[in-house]
Structure formats: structure tokens, C-alpha cells
N, C-alpha and C positions, 0 to 999 in steps of 0.2 A: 734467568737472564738478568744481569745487572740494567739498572736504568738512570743514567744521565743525563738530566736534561740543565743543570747548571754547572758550570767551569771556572774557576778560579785561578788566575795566571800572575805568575811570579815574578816582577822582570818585564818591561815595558821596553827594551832594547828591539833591536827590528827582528831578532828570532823571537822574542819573547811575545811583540806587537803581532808579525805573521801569524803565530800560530793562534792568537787570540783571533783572529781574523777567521781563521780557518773552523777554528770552532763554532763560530758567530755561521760559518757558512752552510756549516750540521746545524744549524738551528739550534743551537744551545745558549743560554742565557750567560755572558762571561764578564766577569768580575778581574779588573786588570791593575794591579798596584807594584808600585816601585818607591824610589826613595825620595826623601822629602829632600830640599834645596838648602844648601847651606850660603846662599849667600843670592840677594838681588838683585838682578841685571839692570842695566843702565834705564829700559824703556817703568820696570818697576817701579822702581824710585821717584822716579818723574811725574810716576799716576800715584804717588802717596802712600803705595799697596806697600805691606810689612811681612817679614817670615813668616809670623800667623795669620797670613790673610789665605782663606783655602783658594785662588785664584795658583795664588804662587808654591802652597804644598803640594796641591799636585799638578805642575807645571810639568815636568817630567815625562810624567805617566800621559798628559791629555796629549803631550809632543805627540809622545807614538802613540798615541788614537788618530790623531790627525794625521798624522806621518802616511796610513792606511792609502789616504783617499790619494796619495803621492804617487806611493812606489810603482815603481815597471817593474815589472808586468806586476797585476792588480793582484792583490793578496785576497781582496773579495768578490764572489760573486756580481753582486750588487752596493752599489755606494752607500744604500741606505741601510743595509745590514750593519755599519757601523757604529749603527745606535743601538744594537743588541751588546756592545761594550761598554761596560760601567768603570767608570775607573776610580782610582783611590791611593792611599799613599800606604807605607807599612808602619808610619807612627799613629794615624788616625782612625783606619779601617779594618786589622785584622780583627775584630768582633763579629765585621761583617762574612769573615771566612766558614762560619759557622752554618750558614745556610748553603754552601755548595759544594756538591757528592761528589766533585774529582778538583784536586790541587796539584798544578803542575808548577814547578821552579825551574825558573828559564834565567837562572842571575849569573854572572860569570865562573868562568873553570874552574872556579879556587875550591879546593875541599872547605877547606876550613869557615871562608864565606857562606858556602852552602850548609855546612855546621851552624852556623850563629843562628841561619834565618828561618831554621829548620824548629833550632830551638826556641825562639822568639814567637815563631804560629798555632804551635803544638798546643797550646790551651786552650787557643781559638779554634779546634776543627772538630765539624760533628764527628760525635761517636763511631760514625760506618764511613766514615769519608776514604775516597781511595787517595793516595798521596803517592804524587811521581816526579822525577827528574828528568829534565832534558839533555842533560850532562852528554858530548859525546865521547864521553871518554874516562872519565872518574870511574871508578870502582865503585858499584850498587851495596857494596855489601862495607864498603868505608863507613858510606853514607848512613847508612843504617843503624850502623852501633851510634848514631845520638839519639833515637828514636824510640819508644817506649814499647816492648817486647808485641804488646796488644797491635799498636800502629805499623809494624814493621810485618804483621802478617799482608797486609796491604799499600805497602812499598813497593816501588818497581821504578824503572826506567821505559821511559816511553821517548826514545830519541828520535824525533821531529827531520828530516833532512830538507836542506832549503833549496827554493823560497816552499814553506810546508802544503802552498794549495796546490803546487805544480809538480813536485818530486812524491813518486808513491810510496815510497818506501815509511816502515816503521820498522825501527828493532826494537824489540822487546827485552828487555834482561830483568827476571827477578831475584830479590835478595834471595838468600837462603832459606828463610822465616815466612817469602809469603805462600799465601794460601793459592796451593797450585788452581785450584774454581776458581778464582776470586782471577787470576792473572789471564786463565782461558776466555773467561767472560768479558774482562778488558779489552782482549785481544779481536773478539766477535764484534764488541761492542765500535771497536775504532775501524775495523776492516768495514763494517756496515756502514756507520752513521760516517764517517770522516771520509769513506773510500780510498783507506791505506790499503798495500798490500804489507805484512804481518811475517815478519821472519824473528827466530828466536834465538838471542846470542846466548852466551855465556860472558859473565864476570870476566873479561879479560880488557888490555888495552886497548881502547879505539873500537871496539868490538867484531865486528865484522867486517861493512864496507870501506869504513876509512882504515881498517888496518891493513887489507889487500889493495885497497885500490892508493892508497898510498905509498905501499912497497912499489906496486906498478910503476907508478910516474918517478918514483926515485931510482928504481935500479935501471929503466931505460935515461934517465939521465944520465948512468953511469956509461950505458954505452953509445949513448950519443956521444958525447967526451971522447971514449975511447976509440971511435969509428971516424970524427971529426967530421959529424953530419951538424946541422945547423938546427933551431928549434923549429925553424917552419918547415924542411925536411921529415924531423922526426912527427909533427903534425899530420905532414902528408902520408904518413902508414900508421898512426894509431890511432885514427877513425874510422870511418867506415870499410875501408881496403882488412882490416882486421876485425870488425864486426863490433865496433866503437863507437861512440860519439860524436858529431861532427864535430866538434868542441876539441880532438883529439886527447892531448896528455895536457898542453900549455895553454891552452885560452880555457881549458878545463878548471889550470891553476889560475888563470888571470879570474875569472869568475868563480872559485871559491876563497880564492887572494892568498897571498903569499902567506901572509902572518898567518893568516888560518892555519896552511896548509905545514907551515913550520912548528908550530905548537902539537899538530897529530902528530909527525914524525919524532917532530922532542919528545912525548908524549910516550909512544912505542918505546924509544930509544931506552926511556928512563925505567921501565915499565917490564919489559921481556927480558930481562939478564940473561937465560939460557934459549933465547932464540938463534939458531946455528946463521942467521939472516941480519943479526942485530945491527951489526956495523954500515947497511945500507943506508937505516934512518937514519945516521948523520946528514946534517944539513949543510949542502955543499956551498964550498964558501964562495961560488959568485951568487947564488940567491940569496945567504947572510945578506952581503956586501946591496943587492938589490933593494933588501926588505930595511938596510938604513938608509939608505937614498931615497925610501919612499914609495920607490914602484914595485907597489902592493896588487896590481890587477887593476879590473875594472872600477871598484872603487875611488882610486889614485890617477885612474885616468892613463895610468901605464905601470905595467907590467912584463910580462913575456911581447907585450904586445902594443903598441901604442897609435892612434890616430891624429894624424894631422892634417892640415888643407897647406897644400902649395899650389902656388898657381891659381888658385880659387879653384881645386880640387882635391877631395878629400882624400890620403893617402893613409896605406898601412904600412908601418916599420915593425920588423921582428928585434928583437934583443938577441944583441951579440954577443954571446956570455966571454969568449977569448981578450973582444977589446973593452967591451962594455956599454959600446955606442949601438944606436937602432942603426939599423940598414933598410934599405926598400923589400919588399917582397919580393923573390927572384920566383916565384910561383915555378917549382920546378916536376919536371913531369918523368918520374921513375918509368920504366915501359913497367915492370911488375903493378904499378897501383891503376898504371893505364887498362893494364888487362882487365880489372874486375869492376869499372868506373858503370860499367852498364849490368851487370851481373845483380840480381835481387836477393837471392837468395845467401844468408852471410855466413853460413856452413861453407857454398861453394867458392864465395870472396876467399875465406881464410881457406881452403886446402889452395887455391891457385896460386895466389901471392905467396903462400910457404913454398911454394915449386918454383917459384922465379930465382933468377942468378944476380939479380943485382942488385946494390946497396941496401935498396928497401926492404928487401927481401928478406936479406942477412941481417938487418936491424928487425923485421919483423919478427923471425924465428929466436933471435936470442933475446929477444924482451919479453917473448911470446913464452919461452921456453922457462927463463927463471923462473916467472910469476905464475905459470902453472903448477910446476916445483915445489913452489914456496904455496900455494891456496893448497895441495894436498896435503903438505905438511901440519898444515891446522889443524886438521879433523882429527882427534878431538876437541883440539885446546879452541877451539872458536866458538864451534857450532857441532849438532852432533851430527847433522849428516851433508849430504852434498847438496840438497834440494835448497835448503837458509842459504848455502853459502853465493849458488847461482840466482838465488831471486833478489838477496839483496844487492849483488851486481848490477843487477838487469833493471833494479827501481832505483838502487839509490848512486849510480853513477854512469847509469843511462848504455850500458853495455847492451847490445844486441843479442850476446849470448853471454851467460855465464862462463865461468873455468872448467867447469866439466863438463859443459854443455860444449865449448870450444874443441876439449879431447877428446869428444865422443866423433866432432865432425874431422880432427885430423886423424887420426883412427890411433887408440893410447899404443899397440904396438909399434906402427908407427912411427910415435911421439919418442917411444922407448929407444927407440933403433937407434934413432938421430941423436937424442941426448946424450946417449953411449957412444958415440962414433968423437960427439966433442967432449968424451972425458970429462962428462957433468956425473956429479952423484944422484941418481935414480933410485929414489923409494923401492926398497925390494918390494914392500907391497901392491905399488903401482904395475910392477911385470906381471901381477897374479890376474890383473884385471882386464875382460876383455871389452868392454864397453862400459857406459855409470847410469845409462838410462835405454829399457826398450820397452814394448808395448807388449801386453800380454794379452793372449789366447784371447779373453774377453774385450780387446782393444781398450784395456787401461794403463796406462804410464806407469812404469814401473820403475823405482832408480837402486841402485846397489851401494848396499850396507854394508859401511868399513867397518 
């Protein structure tokens, strides 16, 4: 069994700063560098302090130390855990990389970035060190070929979902080169001491959750469009009424933010050339048009969504993608989402509300209907079975049930029936299957192997 008890974080940005926090909160010793300051702000100058003054090297990095004791919701346990973060810069400190057995890079999307600084540490890390990326979405095995044949046996991606103390989820993706022990043991290691749950991707775009659960929120975009329902309409059926998020599809987007949220589907887009799905990740042009105006989500203060006080009363306006102006919340009440508003069980939410007649209903089943489509279609190319695919739903985008876990409770014949009746194309191998999970003789879960 591997044993880490100091961490080394790459990238002092608030993913980089979180999950420093997070590790601080497994009680490990975490060492946190970023980049030195090319030029001195107005209060510097004034106090005499110069480039080389270590106050101002690592100004940066001590931001997001401090930044810690800020954020909402708390990134640490306790406040004073924050002195288990040591911090440093990457011209002054990677020597000190030398003393700590896991090094994660949490520095921006860019391949080639994550190239240089790959290259720049590599002298600095002990001989047994594990070294990982946070990337969610880069290629593990890009990354790799800068990496010296020895180090790349202990390469891997360990993608963090935010904020990293409150989302469970981890995926895992290792190179090709590493050592399958060496990635199990990581795996134990983060599911224990961090309290992840541990799903295992494959080398693909976006890996797992943000590749399906981004298709989701975009091709019901398409048919909200197409139906001329509203965003807080489509909200009101793709949360809980479907065994979702309160958060639905849009305040989901406002709180991962637009730019986020357009970079994963650019991301895909550029990424899958022979996905038979491909043309959904285009990014439709009123949230273009949103993410240069600014309203980027809850960062930006508006998004899908925005709050104001009239009257000396705080109000919600939705975004009205046809004119482009907020509106009030018309809070409107589908009888289908009414049906299942007291229902607990979200097996019986989703078979009632697919039996309903009206709008919601018919937005539920065909958004419902794609993206189960589209998550079968993966297996292989995602993940290798059904189980990764449903738990990373269920941690890393707060779904109540996974996609197969979904068509086990509409029953897949069915599922089948129906998609046939609208002249969808149905997986021949999806008609072969009668259920993807049951319990066996000895009352243990069992799931079925595509």
C-alpha cells in the first residue's frame, strides 16, 4: 500500500488553491507554488518592496492561500488547517519538490503549458514520486511523451471536480506506461484518505462526466429551442422530477459557468471526429453571444440566471435566450412535475413523469431519451463498463441515478419501444438487454457486461 503523507500542488488558482485545501484536510503536509509576478502593484511600490523581494514572488501563490479562509462554501475543514499549506513560487522552490511523494498540476488547459512545467520540475522530483494532472480534459497520454520513460510508469490523471471538499467524485485515467499497482494503490489511497469515490476513465475527451453530462445540457438545449419552452421551464423537469439536481441543466451551467462549460464542449467538439453525436457540441450562438457579454454564471453575477432587489426585494430573472433580456420567474407548474413533487423514490419520479401528456413530459422523454442513447454508445470508448459510467454521474454531477441505472427503472424494453415508435436509432445491442443491474442468489449487485 502506497503512503502519502506530503503533496505538492501546482497552480495556486482556486481549483489548484481547493484541492490544496482538500489535501491539507486528509492531513497531508502540502507544498503550493505558482508563478512569480512580472510587475508591482501600486500598494508595492509605495512600501519600497522590489521583484526580488520574496513578499512579492510569491504574492500569487499566498492570494490563494488566503483566498482559503474566503471562499463559500469552506474549502477546509478547519481555518487553521491552512497552515498545513506551505507556499512557494516555480522560480525559487522547485528544489523543494524533492521531499514530496505525490505532485499534482492544476495550471491551465493548455497542452503545451503543461509541457514546459512538466519539463522545468522533472529534475526536481524524488526518484519514487507519483506525478498527476488535474487536466479535465487533455489527453493523459499527450502529456506523457514529455516525461522520461521511468516517470511515466507513475503518471496519471487524477481529475479533482469542484469545489474538490464537497463533489465526490475522482476519475482516474492512466497513461499507457503506468504501472497498473502503482495506479490501484493511488486509487485506495485517494478513495480512503481524501474520501473520493474512484471511477476509471479512458484517454478520451472530457473523460467521462463532463463528456455525458455535457452532451445532456446541450442537446436538451436543442430541444428546448425546438419545443419553445423557456430556461426556467426546462429547469423545472431536469431536476429532481427526473432524478437530477436541484440545480437542474441552467443554474447547473450558471455555477460551473458558461466559459467553463463552452471550453468542455469546444473541447469534445475538437476532439471526437467520428462521434455519430458530434455536431451537438457546437456552442449555440445565444450562449456565444452570453459568454461576450459577460454573463458567465454565478461568478459574473449573471448568467442563465441573475438576481436583483426591486422594491427592496430580492428578485430572480431567467435569461431569455429568443430576446436576450431577463424576465421575472413565471414559476410555472407542469401537472406531470406536480405529480412526482412528493414522490421519494426517483426510479418512481422518472417512470411517472415519462407517462405524463404534457410539455414536461415530452421535454422529459426526449432529452431523457438522447442522452441515454448517446451514454450507451460510449461503452467502450469511455469507460469499460456501466458501473464508472453511473457513479461518475451520481458524484460528479450530482444525478440521483446514473443512465443505466435510469433504464433499468424505465424498464430498457420499454425504453426500446418508445424510441422506435419516434424513429430514433436504437443500439441493436441495447434490444439484446433485459435489465444492466440485479441482485444475485447471494444478495450481491450484479451489473451486465457489454
Amino acid at each position: 500500500m502506497i503512503q502519502i503523507n506530503r503533496a505538492a500542488v501546482l497552480g495556486a488558482g482556486v481549483m489548484g488553491a481547493t484541492i490544496a485545501a482538500h489535501l491539507a484536510n486528509g492531513g497531508l503536509d502540502v507544498l503550493m507554488l505558482d508563478i512569480v509576478p512580472k510587475e508591482l502593484t501600486d500598494e508595492e511600490q509605495k512600501r519600497g518592496l522590489t521583484l526580488d523581494s520574496p513578499e512579492v514572488r510569491n504574492r500569487i501563490v499566498e492570494a490563494g492561500r488566503q483566498g482559503l479562509l474566503k471562499i463559500k462554501p469552506a474549502p477546509l475543514y478547519l481555518k487553521k488547517y491552512v497552515d498545513r499549506v506551505e507556499v512557494g513560487n516555480f522560480e525559487d522552490d522547485l528544489a523543494r519538490l524533492s521531499g514530496y511523494e505525490w505532485v499534482i498540476e492544476v495550471v491551465v488547459e493548455n497542452l503545451e503549458i503543461k509541457r514546459r512545467l512538466f519539463e522545468k520540475i522533472i529534475p526536481h522530483l524524488h526518484p519514487q514520486v507519483v506525478l498527476s494532472s488535474n487536466t479535465s480534459g487533455l489527453s493523459v497520454n499527450e502529456m506523457a511523451k514529455t516525461l522520461p520513460p521511468e516517470l511515466r510508469k507513475r503518471f496519471l490523471v487524477t481529475h479533482f471536480f469542484n469545489p474538490p471538499r464537497y463533489m465526490r467524485l475522482m476519475e482516474i485515467i492512466s497513461c499507457d506506461e503506468a504501472d497498473p499497482e502503482l495506479v490501484s494503490d493511488m486509487a485506495e489511497f485517494i478513495s480512503r484518505r481524501l474520501g473520493k469515490g474512484v471511477v476509471y476513465a479512458k484517454d478520451t475527451a472530457n473523460f467521462i462526466a463532463n463528456r455525458i453530462g455535457v452532451y445532456a445540457i446541450y442537446r436538451g438545449i436543442e430541444h428546448m429551442m425546438e419545443m419553445g419552452m423557456t430556461v426556467e421551464e426546462v429547469d423545472s423537469v431536469a431536476g429532481p422530477a427526473t432524478a437530477r439536481p436541484k440545480s437542474g441543466a441552467f443554474r447547473t451551467a450558471d455555477l460551473v459557468g458558461l466559459d467553463v462549460l463552452a471550453h468542455v464542449g469546444n473541447n469534445s467538439y475538437a476532439n471526437v471526429p467520428d462521434d455519430e453525436e458530434r455536431e451537438v457540441f457546437k456552442l449555440p450562438e445565444f450562449m456565444a453571444s452570453m459568454i461576450d457579454q459577460g454573463k458567465l454564471g454565478n461568478k459574473a453575477g449573471q448568467g442563465f440566471y441573475k438576481k436583483e432587489m426591486v422594491d427592496g426585494k430580492r428578485q430572480i430573472f431567467y435569461y431569455d435566450y429568443n430576446s436576450g433580456d431577463y424576465l421575472p420567474l413565471a414559476k410555472p407548474k407542469f401537472a406531470s412535475v406536480q405529480m412526482v413533487k412528493q414522490v421519494d423514490d426517483p426510479r418512481q419520479r422518472l417512470k411517472t413523469i415519462l407517462g405524463g401528456a404534457d410539455r414536461a413530459a415530452e421535454y422529459a422523454w426526449k432529452s431523457l431519451r438522447d442522452s441515454l442513447i448517446y451514454t450507451f454508445n460510449r461503452i467502450p470508448e469511455i469507460a469499460d463498463d456501466v458501473v464508472n459510467i453511473d457513479n461518475a454521474m451520481r458524484w460528479g454531477f450530482n444525478w440521483e441515478l446514473g443512465p443505466f441505472e435510469m433504464l433499468d427503472a424505465i424498464g430498457v424494453d420499454r425504453f426500446v419501444k418508445r424510441a422506435d415508435q419516434d424513429e430514433v436509432q436504437v443500439p441493436e445491442a441495447l434490444r439484446e438487454i433485459g435489465r444492466f443491474y440485479r441482485f444475485s442468489e447471494q444478495g450481491g449487485k450484479e451489473y451486465y457486461d457489454l
